[in-house]
C-alpha positions in Angstrom: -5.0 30.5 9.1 -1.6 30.3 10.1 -0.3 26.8 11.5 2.7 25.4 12.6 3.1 22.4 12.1 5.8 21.3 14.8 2.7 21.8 16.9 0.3 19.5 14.8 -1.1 16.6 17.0 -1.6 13.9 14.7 -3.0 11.7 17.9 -6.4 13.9 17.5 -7.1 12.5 13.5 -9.9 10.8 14.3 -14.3 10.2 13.0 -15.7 12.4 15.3 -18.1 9.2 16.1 -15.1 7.2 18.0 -15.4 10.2 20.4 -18.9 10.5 20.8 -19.0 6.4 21.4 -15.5 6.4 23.3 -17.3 9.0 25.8 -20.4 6.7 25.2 -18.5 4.1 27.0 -18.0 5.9 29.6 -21.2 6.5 30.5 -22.4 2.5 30.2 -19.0 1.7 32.1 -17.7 -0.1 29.0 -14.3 1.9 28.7 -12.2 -0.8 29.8 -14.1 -3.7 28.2 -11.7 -5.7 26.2 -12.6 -5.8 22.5 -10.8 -7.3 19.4 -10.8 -5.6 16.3 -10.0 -6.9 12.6 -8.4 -5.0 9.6 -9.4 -6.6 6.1 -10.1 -5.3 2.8 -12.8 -6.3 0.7 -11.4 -6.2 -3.0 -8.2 -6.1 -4.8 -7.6 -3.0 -6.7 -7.9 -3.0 -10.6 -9.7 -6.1 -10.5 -6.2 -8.1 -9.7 -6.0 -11.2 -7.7 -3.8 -9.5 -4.5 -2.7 -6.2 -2.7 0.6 -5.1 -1.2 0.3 -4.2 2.6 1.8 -1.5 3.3 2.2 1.0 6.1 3.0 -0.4 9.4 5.9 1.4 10.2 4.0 4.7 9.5 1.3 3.7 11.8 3.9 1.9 14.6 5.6 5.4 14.7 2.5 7.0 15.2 0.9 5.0 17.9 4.1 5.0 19.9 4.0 9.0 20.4 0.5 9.0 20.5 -1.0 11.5 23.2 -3.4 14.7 23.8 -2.1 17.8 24.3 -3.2 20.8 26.4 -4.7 22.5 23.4 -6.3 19.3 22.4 -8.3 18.9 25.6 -9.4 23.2 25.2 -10.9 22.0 21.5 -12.8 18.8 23.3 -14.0 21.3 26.1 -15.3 23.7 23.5 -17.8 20.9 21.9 -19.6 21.0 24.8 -20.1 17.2 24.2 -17.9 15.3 26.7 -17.7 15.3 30.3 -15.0 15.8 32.7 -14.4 11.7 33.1 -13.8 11.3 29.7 -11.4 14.5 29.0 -9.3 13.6 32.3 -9.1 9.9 29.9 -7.7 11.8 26.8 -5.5 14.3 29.3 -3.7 10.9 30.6 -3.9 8.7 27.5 -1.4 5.7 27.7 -1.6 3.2 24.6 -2.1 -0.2 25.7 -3.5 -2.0 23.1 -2.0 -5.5 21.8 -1.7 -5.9 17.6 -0.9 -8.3 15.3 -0.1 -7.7 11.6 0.9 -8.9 8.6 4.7 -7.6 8.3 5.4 -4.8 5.5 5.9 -5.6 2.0 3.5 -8.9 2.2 1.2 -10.1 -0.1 -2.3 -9.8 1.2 -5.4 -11.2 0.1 -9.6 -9.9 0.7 -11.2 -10.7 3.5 -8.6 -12.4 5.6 -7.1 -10.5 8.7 -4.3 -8.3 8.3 -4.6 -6.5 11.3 -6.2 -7.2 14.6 -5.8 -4.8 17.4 -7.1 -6.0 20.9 -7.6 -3.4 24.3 -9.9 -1.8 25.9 -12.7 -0.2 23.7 -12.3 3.2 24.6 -8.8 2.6 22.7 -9.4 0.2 20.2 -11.9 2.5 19.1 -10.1 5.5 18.8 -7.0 4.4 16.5 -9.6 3.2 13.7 -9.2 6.0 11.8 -5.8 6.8 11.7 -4.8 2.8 11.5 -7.2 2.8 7.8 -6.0 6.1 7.0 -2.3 4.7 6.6 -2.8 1.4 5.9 -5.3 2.0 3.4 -3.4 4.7 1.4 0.0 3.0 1.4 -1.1 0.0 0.7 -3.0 1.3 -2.1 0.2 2.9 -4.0 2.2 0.2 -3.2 -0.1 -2.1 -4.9 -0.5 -0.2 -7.8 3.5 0.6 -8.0 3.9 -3.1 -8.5 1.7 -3.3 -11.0 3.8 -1.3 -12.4 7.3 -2.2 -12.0 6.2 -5.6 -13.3 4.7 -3.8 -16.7 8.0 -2.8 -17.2 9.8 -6.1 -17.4 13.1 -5.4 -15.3 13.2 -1.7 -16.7 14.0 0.9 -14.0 11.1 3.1 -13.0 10.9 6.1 -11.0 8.2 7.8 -9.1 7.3 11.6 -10.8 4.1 12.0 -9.2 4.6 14.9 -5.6 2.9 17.5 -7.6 0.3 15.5 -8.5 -0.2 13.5 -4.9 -3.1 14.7 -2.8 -1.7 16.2 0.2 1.8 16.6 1.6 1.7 12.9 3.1 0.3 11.4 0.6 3.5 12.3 -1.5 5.8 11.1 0.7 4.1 8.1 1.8 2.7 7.7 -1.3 6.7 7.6 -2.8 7.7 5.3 0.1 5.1 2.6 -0.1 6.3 2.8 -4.4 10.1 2.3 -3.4 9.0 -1.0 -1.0 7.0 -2.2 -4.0 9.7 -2.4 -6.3 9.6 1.2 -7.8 13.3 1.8 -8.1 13.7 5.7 -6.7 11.5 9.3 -6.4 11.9 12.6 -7.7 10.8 13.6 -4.2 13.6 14.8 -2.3 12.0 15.1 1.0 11.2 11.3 0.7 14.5 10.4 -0.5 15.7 11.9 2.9 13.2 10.9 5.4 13.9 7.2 4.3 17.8 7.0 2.4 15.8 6.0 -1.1 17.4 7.0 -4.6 16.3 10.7 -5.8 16.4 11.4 -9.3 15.6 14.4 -11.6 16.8 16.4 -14.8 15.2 18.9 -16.6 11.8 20.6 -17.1 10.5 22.4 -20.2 11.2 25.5 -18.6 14.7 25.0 -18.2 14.7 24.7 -22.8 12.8 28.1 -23.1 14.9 29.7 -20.7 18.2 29.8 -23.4 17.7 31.4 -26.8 18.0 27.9 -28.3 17.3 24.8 -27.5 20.7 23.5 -28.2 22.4 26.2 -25.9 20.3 24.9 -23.5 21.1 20.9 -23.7 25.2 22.5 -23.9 24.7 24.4 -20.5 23.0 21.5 -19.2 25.7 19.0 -20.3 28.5 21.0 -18.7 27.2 21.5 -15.3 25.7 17.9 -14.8 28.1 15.7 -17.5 28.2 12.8 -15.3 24.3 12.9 -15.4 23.3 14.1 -18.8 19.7 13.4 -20.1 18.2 15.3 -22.2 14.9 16.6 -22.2 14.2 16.3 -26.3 10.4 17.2 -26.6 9.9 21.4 -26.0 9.7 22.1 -29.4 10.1 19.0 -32.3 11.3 16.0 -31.1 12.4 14.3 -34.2 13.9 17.6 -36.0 15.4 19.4 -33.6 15.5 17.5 -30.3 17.4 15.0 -30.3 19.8 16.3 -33.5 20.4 19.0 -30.7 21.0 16.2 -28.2 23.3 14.5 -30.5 25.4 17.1 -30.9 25.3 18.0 -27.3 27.1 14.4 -27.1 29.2 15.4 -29.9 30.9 18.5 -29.0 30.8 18.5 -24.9 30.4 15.3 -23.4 32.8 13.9 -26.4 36.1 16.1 -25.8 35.5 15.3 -21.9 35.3 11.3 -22.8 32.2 11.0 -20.8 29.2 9.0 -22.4 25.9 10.8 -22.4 23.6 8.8 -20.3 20.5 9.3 -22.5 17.3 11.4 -23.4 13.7 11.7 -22.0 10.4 11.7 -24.0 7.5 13.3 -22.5 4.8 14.0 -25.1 4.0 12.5 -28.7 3.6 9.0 -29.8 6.0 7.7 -27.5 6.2 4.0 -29.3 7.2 5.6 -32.3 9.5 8.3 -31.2 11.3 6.3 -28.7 12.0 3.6 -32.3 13.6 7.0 -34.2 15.2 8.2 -31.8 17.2 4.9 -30.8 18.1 4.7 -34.8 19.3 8.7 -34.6 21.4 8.1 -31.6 22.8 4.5 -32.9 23.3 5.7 -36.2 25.8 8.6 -34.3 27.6 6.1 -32.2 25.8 6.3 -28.8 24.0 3.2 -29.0 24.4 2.7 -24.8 22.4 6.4 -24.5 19.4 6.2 -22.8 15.8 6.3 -24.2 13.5 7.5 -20.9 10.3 8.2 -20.9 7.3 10.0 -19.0 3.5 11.2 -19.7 1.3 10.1 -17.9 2.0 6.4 -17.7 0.7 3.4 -15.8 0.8 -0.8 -16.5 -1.5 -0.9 -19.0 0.2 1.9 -21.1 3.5 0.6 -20.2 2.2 -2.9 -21.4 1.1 -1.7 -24.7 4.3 0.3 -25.5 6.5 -3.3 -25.1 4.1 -4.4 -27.6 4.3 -2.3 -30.2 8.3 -2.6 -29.5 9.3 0.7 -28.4 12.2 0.9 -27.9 12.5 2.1 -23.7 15.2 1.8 -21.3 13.4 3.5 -18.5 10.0 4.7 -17.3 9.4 7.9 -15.0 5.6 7.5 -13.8 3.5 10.5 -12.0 0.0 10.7 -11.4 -1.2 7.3 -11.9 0.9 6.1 -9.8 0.9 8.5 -7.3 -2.9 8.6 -6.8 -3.3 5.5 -8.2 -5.9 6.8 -11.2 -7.6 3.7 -12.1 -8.6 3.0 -8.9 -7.8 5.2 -6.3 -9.4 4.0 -3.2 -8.2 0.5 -1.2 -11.5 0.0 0.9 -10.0 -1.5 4.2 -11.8 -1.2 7.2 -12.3 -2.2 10.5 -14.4 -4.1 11.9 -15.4 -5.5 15.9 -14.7 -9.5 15.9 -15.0 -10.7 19.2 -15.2 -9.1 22.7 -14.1 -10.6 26.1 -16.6 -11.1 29.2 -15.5 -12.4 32.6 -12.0 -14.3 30.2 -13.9 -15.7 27.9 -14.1 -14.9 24.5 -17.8 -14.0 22.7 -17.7 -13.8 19.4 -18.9 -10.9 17.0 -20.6 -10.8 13.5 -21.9 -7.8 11.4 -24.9 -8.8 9.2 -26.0 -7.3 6.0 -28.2 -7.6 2.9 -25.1 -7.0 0.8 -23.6 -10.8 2.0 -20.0 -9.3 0.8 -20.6 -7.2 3.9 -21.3 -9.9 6.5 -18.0 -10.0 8.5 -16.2 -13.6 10.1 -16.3 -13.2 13.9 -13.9 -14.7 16.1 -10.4 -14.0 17.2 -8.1 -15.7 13.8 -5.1 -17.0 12.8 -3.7 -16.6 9.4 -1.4 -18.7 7.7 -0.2 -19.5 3.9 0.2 -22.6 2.8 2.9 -23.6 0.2 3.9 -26.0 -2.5 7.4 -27.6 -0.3 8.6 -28.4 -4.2 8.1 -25.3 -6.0 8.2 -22.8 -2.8 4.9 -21.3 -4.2 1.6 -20.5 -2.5 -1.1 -22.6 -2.7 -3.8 -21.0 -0.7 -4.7 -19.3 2.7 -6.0 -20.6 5.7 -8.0 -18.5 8.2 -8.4 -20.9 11.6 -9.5 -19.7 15.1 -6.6 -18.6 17.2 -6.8 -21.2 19.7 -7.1 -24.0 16.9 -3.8 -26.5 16.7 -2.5 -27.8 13.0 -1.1 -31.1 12.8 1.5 -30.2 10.0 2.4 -34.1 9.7 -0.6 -34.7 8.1 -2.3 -33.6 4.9 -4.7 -30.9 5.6 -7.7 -30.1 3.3 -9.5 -27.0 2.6 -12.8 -25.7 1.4 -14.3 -23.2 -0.5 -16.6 -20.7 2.2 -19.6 -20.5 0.2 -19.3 -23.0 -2.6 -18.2 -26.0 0.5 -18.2 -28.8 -1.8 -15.1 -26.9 -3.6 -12.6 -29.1 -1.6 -8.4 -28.8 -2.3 -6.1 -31.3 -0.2 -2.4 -30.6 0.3 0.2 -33.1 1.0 3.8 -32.2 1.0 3.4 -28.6 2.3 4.8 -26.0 4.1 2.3 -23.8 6.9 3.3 -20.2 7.2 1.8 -18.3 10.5 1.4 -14.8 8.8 0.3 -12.3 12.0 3.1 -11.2 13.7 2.6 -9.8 17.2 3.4 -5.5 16.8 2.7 -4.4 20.4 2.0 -6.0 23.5 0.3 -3.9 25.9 1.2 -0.6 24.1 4.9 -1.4 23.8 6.7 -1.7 20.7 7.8 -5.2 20.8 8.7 -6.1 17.1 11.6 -5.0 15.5 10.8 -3.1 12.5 12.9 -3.9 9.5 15.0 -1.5 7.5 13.0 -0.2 4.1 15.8 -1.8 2.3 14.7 -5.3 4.1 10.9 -4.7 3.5 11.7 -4.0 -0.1 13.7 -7.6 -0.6 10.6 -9.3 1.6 8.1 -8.0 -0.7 9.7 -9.0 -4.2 10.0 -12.5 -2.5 6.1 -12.1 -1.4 5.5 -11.4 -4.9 7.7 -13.9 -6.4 6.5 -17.0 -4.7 2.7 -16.3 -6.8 2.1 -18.5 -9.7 2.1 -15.8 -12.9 -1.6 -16.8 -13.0 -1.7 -15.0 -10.4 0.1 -12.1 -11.6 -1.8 -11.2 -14.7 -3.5 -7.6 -15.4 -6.5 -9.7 -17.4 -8.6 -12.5 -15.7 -5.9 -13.4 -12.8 -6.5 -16.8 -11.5 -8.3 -16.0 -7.8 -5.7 -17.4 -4.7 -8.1 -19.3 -2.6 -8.7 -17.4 1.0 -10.7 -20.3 3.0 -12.1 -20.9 6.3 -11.0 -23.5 8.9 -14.3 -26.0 9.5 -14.3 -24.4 12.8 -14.2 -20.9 12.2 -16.4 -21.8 9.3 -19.0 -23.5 11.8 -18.9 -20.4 13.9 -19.6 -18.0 11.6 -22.8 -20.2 10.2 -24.2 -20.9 13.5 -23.8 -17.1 14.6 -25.6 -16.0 11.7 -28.3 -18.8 12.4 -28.7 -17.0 15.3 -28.9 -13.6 14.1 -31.7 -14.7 11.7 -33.9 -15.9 14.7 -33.0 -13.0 16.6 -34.2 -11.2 13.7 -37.4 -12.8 13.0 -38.4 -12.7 16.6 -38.0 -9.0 16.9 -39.9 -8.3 14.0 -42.8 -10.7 15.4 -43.0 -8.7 18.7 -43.2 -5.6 16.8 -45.8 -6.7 14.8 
């Protein structure tokens, strides 16, 4: 099938089910019902103790342009499942939702509110998949991408992984969400475009076995790129012929020029042990500023374990596990009805479930941090009703959801409001910063966490708890629910 994609309408990306209800709305009169909706995720990846959100700008950009198009409403008609109502609806869409968010680059924790979008249903409803599609991705690799950058103890690191991404997006997202996590440039050149971030690439294998020798290769590589010589020193034997070929590369072309090589790459073998040699070869011939990179399908916990054994690493080019973050490649955010509104009041909403990690907090929320004024650092997070009011001149005291009699009291803090308002009645009302902005934001995000925090084994958990009234809430509405319950099941009895 032949598509072009200057005509692909990303506004139709959507559960086929947020039609089918959107059009079930309709038909109860319920299109235009206010509703509130929350974003939250349920568990950090790779059993750490926080996430990195990212991916508003992605979605911003996306619900500002967000429409159906002629051919859009000829695919609806085909289904023969929606009326004419409901396709005149999609024909004149207009956005006109109000959201709040997190801003890029923060640290986020489980089940607090990172998102909450509030409109008519009809609307609300239809921008849940596309809203977890983004967020849920992005934040995702750029979770895992700080992981990694802080494996590498203030090395440089650069993203290798488009060939290995899942999709066209997901590579250049996917590299994006990396560079705003700390990962210091791409190899994808698109990417490097689309958002001004460092490119950076070299050789491959194939360019070695294109020259009768390997050392005719490094020669015709140094000369057309000796500002930006590395050598790839693995195609045949690293130790033997590799980098003796690279040193003499140095030697008898870079040398007469007066330029320094900038280094080598390692992509195969026992790379703690190789990397050791090769910094004693390449010392032991005068170039002990040369450059010791390596790649092969890396992530933290081999990065970690190469610093221990002491090899001997400058830099760190990362693919797949980063790309598609291997270990744990799905984030798990969804999206979930809080509250709706009835004659201008707000009624509360809970989902119930067996699986209690599953019962939602109802309620339209705030979400602040609080921090240690001393140190700077955070302390904990507070989820309160919106219409709840702090009195920052006095201590304030929190308590554990479940486990209540888990009590913490802080006394010289500082109170963070964390939701920032995105779009007020469809418009774009926040200014978006520059990637280079969200990048600084998030290494302050992540540098104001206690390293207990921060570890890859047994991090301390960052207490997320609930005011006493949004706590009181969400126990009386499930008291409710149980009776509700048990007196449904009596009449069917």
């Amino acid at each position: 099938m032949n598509r072009n994609f200057n005509e692909f309408n990303i506004s139709i990306l959507s559960d086929f089910y947020e039609y089918t209800m959107a059009q079930g709305y309709f038909n109860e009169n319920m299109d235009d019902k206010i509703t509130y909706f929350d974003v939250f995720y349920r568990n950090n990846p790779d059993n750490a103790s926080y996430a990195i959100f990212s991916g508003l700008e992605h979605l911003t950009e996306i619900l500002n342009s967000m429409k159906f198009n002629d051919k859009d409403i000829e695919y609806f008609k085909s289904l023969n499942t929606f009326d004419d109502k409901f396709l005149n609806f999609l024909e004149n869409f207009k956005f006109e939702c109000d959201i709040w968010s997190v801003p890029e680059g923060s640290v986020i924790f489980p089940n607090e509110p990172i998102m909450t979008v509030r409109g008519p249903a009809v609307q609300a409803q239809l921008i849940e998949t596309i809203a977890l599609l983004i967020i849920n991705h992005e934040s995702l690799i750029a979770t895992k991408s700080n992981r990694i950058k802080r494996a590498a103890k203030g090395r440089a690191v650069m993203e290798f992984g488009a060939r290995r991404a899942q999709g066209i997006d997901a590579s250049v997202y996917g590299a994006k969400a990396s560079y705003i996590a700390g990962i210091d440039g791409t190899s994808n050149v698109l990417t490097g475009k689309l958002f001004n971030i460092p490119v950076l690439g070299t050789m491959a294998h194939s360019w070695v076995q294109m020259f009768d020798t390997e050392l005719d290769a490094f020669k015709a590589f140094a000369k057309s790129f000796p500002n930006n010589c590395v050598l790839l020193v693995d195609t045949y034997n690293t130790l033997q012929s590799g980098v003796p070929n690279a040193i003499k590369t140095f030697d008898e072309v870079l040398k007469p020029m007066g330029i320094r090589p900038k280094g080598i790459r390692l992509d195969s073998g026992d790379l703690a042990y190789l990397s050791k040699q090769a910094r004693k070869m390449l010392d032991d011939a005068g170039y002990e500023d040369a450059q010791i990179v390596v790649s092969n399908s890396l992530d933290e916990y081999t990065i970690r374990d190469l610093l221990h054994q002491g090899a001997q690493i400058n830099s760190f080019g990362i693919g797949e596990r980063l790309i598609t973050s291997k270990t744990h490649p799905v984030f798990g955010g969804v999206y979930k009805l809080v509250a709706i509104e009835e004659d201008g009041k707000i009624i509360p909403k809970i989902k119930v479930s067996e699986n209690v990690d599953k019962i939602t907090t109802p309620g339209v929320k705030n979400l602040y941090r609080i921090y240690d004024r001393k140190t700077n650092k955070a302390e904990a997070d507070l989820i309160t009703l919106f219409d709840e009011k702090i009195d920052e001149s006095k201590p304030i005291s929190i308590f554990h959801p479940i486990y209540t009699w888990k009590t913490t009291t802080y006394d010289d803090y500082i109170l963070r409001p964390m939701l920032k308002q995105i779009f007020k009645n469809g418009e774009l009302i926040y200014k978006l910063p520059d990637i280079e902005e969200i990048r600084k934001y998030c290494a302050s995000e992540v540098e104001s966490l206690w390293d207990e925090f921060k570890r890859f084994d047994n991090p301390h958990i960052y207490k997320v708890d609930l005011s006493k009234d949004l706590w009181e809430l969400k126990n009386n509405l499930l008291k409710e629910t149980v009776k509700i319950s048990k007196k449904s099941k009596k009449q069917s009895d």
